[in-house]
Backbone as CSV, one residue per row, in Angstrom:
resi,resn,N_x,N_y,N_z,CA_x,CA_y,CA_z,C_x,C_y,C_z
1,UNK,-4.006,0.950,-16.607,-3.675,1.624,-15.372,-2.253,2.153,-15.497
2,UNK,-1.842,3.429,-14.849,-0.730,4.038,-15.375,-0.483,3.680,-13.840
3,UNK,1.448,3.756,-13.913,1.900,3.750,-12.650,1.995,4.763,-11.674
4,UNK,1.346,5.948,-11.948,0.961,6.941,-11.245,-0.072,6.435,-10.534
5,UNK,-1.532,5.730,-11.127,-2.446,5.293,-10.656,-2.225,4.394,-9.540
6,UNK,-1.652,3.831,-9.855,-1.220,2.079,-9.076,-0.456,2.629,-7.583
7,UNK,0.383,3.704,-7.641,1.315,3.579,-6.640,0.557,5.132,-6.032
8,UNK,-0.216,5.696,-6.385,-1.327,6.722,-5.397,-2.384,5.122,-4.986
9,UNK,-2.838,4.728,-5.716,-3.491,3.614,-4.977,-3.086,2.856,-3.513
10,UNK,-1.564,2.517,-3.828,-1.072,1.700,-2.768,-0.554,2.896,-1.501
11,UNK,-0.225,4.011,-1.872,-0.564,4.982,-1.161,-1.510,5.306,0.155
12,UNK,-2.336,4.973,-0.573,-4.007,4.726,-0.331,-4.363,3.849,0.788
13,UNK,-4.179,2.334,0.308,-3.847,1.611,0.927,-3.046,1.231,1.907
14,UNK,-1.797,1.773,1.807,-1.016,1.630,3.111,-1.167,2.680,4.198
15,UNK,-1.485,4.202,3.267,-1.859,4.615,4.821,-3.108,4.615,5.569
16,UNK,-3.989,3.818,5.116,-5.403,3.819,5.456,-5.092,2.581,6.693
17,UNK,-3.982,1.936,6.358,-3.966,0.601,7.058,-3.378,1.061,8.847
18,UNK,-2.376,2.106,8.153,-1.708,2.945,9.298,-2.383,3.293,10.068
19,UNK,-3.687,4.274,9.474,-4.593,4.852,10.597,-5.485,3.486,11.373
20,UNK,-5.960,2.777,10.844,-6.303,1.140,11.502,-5.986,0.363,12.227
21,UNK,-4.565,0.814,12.390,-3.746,-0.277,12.991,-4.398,-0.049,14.446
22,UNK,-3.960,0.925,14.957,-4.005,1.752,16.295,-5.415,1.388,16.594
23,UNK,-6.589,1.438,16.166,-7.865,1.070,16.638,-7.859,-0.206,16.873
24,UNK,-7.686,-0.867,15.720,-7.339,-2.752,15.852,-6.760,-3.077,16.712
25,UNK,-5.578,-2.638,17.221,-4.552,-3.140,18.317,-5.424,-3.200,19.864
26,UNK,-6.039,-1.806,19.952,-6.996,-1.670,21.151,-7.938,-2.375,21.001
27,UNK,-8.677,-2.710,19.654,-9.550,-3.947,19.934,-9.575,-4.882,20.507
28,UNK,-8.051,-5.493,19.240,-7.824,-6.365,19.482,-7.163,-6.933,21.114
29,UNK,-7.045,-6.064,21.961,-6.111,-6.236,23.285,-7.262,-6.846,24.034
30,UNK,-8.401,-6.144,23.756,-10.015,-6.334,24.676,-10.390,-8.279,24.290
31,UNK,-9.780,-8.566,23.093,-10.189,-9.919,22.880,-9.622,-10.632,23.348
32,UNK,-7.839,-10.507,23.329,-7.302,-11.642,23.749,-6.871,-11.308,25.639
33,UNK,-6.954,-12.650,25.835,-7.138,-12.737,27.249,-5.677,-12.648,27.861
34,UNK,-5.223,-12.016,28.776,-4.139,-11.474,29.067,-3.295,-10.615,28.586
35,UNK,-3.752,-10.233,27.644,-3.210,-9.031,26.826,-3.234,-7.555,27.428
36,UNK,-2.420,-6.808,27.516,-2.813,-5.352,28.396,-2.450,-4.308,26.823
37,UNK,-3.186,-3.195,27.399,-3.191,-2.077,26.023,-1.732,-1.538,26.157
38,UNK,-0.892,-1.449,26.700,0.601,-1.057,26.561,1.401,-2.124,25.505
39,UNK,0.829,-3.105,25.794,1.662,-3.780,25.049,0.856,-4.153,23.427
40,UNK,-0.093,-3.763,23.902,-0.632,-3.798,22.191,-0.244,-2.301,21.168
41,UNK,0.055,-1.659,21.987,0.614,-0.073,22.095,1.819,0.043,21.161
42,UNK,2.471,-0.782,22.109,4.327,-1.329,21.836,4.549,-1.911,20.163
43,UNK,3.422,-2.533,19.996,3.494,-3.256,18.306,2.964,-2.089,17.798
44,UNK,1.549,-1.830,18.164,1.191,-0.586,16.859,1.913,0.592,16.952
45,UNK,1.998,1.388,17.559,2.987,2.137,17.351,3.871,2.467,16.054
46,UNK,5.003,1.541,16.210,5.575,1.820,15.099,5.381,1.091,13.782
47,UNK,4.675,0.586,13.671,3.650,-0.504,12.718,3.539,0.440,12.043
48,UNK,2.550,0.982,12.776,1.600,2.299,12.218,2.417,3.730,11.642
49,UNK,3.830,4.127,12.329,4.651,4.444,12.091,5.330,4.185,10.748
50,UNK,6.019,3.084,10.825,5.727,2.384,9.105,5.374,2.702,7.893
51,UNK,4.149,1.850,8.106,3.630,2.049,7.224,2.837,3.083,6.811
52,UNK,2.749,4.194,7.680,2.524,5.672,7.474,3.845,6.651,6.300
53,UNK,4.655,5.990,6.957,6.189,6.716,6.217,6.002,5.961,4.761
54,UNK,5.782,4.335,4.906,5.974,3.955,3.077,4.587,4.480,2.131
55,UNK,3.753,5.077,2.740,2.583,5.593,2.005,3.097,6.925,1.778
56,UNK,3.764,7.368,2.445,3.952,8.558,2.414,5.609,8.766,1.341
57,UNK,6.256,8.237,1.036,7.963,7.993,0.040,6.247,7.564,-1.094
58,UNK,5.467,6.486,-1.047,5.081,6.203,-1.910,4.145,7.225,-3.148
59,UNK,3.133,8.687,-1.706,2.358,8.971,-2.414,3.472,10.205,-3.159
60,UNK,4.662,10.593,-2.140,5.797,11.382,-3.383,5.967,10.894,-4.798
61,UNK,6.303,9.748,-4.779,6.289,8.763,-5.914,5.050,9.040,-6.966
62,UNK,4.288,8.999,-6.678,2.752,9.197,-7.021,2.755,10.615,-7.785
63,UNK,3.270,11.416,-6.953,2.994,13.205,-6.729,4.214,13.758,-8.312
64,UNK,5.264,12.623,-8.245,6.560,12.513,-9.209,5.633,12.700,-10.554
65,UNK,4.900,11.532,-10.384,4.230,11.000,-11.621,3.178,11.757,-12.535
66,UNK,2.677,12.116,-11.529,1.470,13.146,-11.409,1.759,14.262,-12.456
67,UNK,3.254,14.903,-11.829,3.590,15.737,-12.436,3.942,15.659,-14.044
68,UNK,4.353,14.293,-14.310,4.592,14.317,-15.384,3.159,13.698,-16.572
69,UNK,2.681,13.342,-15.691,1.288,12.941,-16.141,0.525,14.295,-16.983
70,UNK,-0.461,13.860,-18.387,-0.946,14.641,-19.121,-2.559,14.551,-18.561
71,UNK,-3.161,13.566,-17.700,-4.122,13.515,-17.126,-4.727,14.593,-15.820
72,UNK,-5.964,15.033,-16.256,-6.165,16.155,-14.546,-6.390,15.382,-13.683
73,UNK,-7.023,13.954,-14.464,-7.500,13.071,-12.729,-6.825,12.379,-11.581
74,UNK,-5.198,12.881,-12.553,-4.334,12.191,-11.683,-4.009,12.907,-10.292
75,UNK,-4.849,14.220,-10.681,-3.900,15.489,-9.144,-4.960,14.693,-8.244
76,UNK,-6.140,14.598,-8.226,-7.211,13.887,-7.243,-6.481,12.788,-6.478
77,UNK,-6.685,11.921,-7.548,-5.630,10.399,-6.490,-4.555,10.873,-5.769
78,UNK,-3.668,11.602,-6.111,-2.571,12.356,-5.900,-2.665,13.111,-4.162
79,UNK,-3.483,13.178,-4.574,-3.917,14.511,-3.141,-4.778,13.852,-2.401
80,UNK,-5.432,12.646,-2.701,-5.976,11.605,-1.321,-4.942,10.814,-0.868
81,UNK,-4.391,10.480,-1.827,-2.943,9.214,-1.608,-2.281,9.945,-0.377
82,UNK,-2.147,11.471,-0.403,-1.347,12.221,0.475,-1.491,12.645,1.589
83,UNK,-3.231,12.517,1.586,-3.802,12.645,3.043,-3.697,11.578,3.466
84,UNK,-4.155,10.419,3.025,-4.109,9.523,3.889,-2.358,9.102,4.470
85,UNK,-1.727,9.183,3.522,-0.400,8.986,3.908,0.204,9.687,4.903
86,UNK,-0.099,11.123,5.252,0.318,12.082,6.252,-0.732,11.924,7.514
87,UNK,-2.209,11.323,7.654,-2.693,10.274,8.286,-1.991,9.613,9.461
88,UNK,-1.318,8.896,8.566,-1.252,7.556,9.073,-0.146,7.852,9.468
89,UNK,0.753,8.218,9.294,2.103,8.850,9.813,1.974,9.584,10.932
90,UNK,0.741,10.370,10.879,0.203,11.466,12.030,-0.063,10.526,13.079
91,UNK,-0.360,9.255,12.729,-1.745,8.457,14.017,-0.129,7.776,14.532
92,UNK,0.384,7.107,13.720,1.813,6.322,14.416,2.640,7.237,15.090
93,UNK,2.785,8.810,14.662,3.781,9.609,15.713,2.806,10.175,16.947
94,UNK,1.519,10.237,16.471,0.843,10.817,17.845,1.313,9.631,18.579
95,UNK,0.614,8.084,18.379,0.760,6.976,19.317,1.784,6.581,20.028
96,UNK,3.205,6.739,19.486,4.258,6.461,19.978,4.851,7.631,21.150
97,UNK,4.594,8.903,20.437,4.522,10.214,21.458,3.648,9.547,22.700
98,UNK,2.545,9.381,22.805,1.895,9.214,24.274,2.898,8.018,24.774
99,UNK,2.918,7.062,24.195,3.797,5.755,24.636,5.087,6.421,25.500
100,UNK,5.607,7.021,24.939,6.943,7.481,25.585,6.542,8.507,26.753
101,UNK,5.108,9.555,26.620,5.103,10.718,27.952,4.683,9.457,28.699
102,UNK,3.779,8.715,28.455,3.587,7.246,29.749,4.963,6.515,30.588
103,UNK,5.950,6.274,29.370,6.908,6.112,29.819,7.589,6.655,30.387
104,UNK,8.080,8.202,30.705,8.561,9.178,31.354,7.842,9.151,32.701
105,UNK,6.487,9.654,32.400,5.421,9.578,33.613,5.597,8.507,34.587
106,UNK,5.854,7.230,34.084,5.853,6.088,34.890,7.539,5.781,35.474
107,UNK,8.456,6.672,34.908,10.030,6.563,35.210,9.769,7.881,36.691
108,UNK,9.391,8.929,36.151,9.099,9.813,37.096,8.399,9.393,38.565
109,UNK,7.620,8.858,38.630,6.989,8.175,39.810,8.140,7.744,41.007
């Protein structure tokens, strides 16, 4: 496994986790008892935020490698590592964006 491979992988992995978070959190709010979705909101958010951004420094990293890489199969990993990474970055800034017009909305009142 070349380290191009490994770090589009974790790429992969972290921003897949990013886009997850945000569903899980709302799940998870429905399970536990006294829990309200703002405040499950409040953690994912920038969780998801996160680890959207280190998939995303990571799949550059990846994209570095790529380039210097003599392999074609590396542009593939390369270019999923990157969706998902811009993903998950997308799902943590949409989430935190509504968090804050709620917050305005609810200062406004």
């Amino acid at each position: 496994m070349t380290s191009n491979s490994g770090t589009a992988r974790a790429a992969v992995v972290l921003g897949a986790l990013a886009v997850l978070v945000v569903p899980t959190a709302i799940f998870g709010e429905r399970l536990v008892h006294g829990a309200t979705l703002l405040h499950a909101l409040y953690v994912a958010a920038p969780v998801s935020w996160l680890l959207g951004l280190l998939a995303v420094l990571l799949a550059r990293r990846a994209r570095l490698a790529a380039t210097r890489s003599v392999h074609p199969a590396a542009a593939r990993r390369v270019r999923l590592a990157r969706f998902f990474a811009w993903l998950g970055l997308y799902v943590g800034s949409t989430t935190a964006l509504a968090r804050a017009v709620y917050g305005v909305l609810r200062w406004a009142q």
